[in-house]
Phi, psi and omega in degrees: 000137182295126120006112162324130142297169174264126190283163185269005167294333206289335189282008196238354170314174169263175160328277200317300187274001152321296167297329194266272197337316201285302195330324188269304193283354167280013211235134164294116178350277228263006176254351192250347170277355158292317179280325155300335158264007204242284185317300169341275200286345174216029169328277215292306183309284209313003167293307205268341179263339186249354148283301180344280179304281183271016159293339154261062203226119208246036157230031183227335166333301184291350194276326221259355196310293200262138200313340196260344166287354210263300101042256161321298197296318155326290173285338166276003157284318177293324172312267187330313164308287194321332205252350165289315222208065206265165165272322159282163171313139217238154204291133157314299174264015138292332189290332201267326176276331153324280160323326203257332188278347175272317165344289173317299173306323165306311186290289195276005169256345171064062160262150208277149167243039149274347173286325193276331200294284204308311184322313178292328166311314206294322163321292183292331165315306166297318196288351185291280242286339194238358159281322174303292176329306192274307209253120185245026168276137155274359163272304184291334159280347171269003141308287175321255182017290172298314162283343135318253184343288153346306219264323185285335211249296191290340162286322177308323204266328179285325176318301199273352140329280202313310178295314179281337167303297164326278188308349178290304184319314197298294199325312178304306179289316188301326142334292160352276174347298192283305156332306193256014162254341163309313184068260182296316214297020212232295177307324178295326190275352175277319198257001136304315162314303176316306193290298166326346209250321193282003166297326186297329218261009165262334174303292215288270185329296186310357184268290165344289181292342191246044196013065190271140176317141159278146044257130173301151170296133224255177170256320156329290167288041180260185160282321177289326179329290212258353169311291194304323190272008198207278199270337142325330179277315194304329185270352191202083194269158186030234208270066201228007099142071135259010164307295182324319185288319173279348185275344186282309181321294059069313190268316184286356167274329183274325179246298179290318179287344169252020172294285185316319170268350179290321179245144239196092342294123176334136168277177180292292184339326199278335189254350183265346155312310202283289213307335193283334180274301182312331194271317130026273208263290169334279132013293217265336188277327172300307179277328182294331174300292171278012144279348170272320187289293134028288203266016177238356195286140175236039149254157196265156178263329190293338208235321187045062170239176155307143185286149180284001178305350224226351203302297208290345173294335187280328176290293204309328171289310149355278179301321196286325181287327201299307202288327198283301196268012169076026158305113194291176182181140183213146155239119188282104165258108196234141186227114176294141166280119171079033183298343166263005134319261177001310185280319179302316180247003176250356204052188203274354182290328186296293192307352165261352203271307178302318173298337185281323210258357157287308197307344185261308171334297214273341184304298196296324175279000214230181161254172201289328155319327176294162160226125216244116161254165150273122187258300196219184173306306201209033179228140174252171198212155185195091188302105171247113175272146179038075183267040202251199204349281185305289193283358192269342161304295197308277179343275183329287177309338158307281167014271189318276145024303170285299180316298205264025170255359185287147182281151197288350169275359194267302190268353189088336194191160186289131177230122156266183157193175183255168183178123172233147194242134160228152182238174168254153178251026170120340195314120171274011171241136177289344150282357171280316168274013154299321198274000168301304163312323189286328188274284172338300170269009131330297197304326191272327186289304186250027137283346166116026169078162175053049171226160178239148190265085215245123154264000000 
């Protein structure tokens, strides 16, 4: 038998899609349309046998509890089989954003993947066995088979790529996270380091000026030293410039200081060099600190509410906490009304003035437990744990209430909002209920504004 060619899309591929491409053109026409009707024709059963099975599966058990996700999930495994395993050759770069897009979706619902691992096995097990059934060449079936697996094994591995990309990224914010609940400790630890790096290079002269034997002490072995090569890589993970630092370090240990010690008594130059370093390396501690504050801060600075950069670690926790301990959880989206009146005829000064004096509305109403972001210019989002309906209603009119009882010197100008109310309803991704909230206040909105909204 002649060898597939490689279609001439394949040759502009990536590796990965590359790999997907030989898989759809190495498969013979009338063997993948046996298998897209073997799929067809037992979709909805091998669906209902691979939820069956795995709702006693007990790190997949919590995702699968509620009836509307039970539901959503059903139909979109059929789909998603059906269009794998389609009768025509299937869209390549529908096929592959598809994958990266459930990844994704796995990854922000945080389902474990090994449940999913496990889910696929279970996929391909049934479909060997109704492939068995169906096909009595033994060539062709054991094409099919093989095309099967393939096809199943290369949507797992782009999922899980996609899905460990993600979840890195989260790992990074939530580090973030952790970083901006430190608070003060973050400026203590720059001017304890600072004070540490000029204690050594006072130590390191006064040995120098009193001509003490060597070996001078290193900037390596110093507490700053080993600060920077161990709890310094961990606080400034990746591109955050502590190469530059170690390298200035590494030439003073390695060049100036044995520079220094080679002439007897050190010329000035040689000491106003070293010092020319240390100040240096401060200069690089100084812009690395406030370039870490720069991209971690998780404050709106103008509001000092949370950044929305943080949403989804904090929802994802959030939810995951609602569904395991059976916990209530509402979310608040609130908007000012008509704020770009406000900017247009009063300018951004008001208007920033009215966005600082909601965000304290909404602080003074809400609890220390609570999480408040700035979501967009001028709408906020607001996480109430262990909430539900009713009082997260309650809440929102308070709100509102406090805005719109404020005196026109507080804000500069007459202000309302809008507020729309969500409860979660078991949904383990936190964007259906962001998109709850979001329809509630829409709803509050052209109801005629300064309402609070419950979907």
């Amino acid at each position: 038998m002649t060898a597939a060619v490689p279609s001439e899309a394949s040759l502009v591929l990536s590796a990965d899609e590359a790999e997907w491409q030989r898989i759809i053109d190495a498969i013979e026409p009338s063997v993948r349309e046996a298998v897209a009707l073997v799929v067809k024709d037992h979709a909805a059963d091998s669906v209902e046998l691979f939820y069956t099975t795995l709702r006693q599966h007990p790190d997949a058990a919590p995702f699968l509890s509620n009836e509307l996700v039970d539901t959503r999930l059903h139909a979109a495994l059929i789909t998603w089989l059906t269009s794998l395993f389609s009768v025509a050759a299937p869209d390549l770069i529908a096929l592959v954003t598809t994958q990266k897009r459930i990844g994704l979706v796995h990854a922000r619902i945080r389902v474990p993947i090994q449940a999913v691992m496990h889910g696929a096995r279970l996929l391909k097990g049934e479909l060997r066995h109704l492939l068995f059934d169906r096909i009595r060449s033994k060539e062709d079936l054991s094409k099919a088979i093989d095309y099967v697996e393939n096809m199943m094994d290369m949507a797992s591995e782009t999922m899980s790529r996609e899905f460990v990309r993600d979840l890195q990224k989260e790992i990074e914010t939530d580090e973030a996270y952790r970083l901006v609940t430190l608070g003060q400790d973050i400026n203590l630890e720059r001017e304890i380091q600072k004070a540490a790096l000029l204690d050594w290079g006072h130590r390191v002269l006064f040995a120098i000026c009193c001509a003490a034997p060597p070996p001078l002490p290193s900037l390596e072995g110093s507490a700053f030293g080993l600060w920077l090569n161990h709890k310094g890589s961990l606080l400034f993970p990746g591109p955050f410039g502590l190469e530059p630092i170690k390298i200035a370090m590494r030439k003073i240990d390695h060049v100036t200081i044995p520079a220094l010690l080679a002439d007897a008594p050190p010329k000035p130059v040689q000491i106003y060099e070293l010092q020319a370093q240390i100040e240096e390396i401060r200069f690089l501690m100084d812009n690395l600190f406030r370039t870490s504050e720069a991209r971690e801060s998780g404050r709106d600075p103008l509001t000092c509410t949370l950044n929305r950069r943080f949403l989804p670690t904090i929802l994802s926790r959030e939810v995951t906490q609602a569904m395991r301990r059976e916990v209530p959880f509402s979310v608040l989206m609130l908007d000012i009304d008509h704020f770009k009146s406000v900017n247009d005829t009063f300018g951004h000064t008001c208007g920033d003035r009215v966005l600082r004096g909601v965000a304290e509305k909404i602080v003074s109403a809400c609890r220390a437990s609570d999480f408040i972001f700035r979501y967009g210019g001028e709408e906020f989002l607001i996480a109430l744990v262990e909430i539900d309906m009713d009082e997260a209603f309650r809440i929102a009119e308070r709100i509102r209430e406090m805005v719109a009882d404020a005196s026109t010197d507080s804000f500069g100008v007459k202000v309302t909002v809008s507020i729309g109310v969500a409860t979660f309803d078991g949904h383990p991704d936190y964007t259906h209920l962001i998109e709850d909230a979001d329809k509630a206040l829409y709803k509050a909105k052209d109801l005629g504004r300064n309402k609070s909204v419950a979907l």
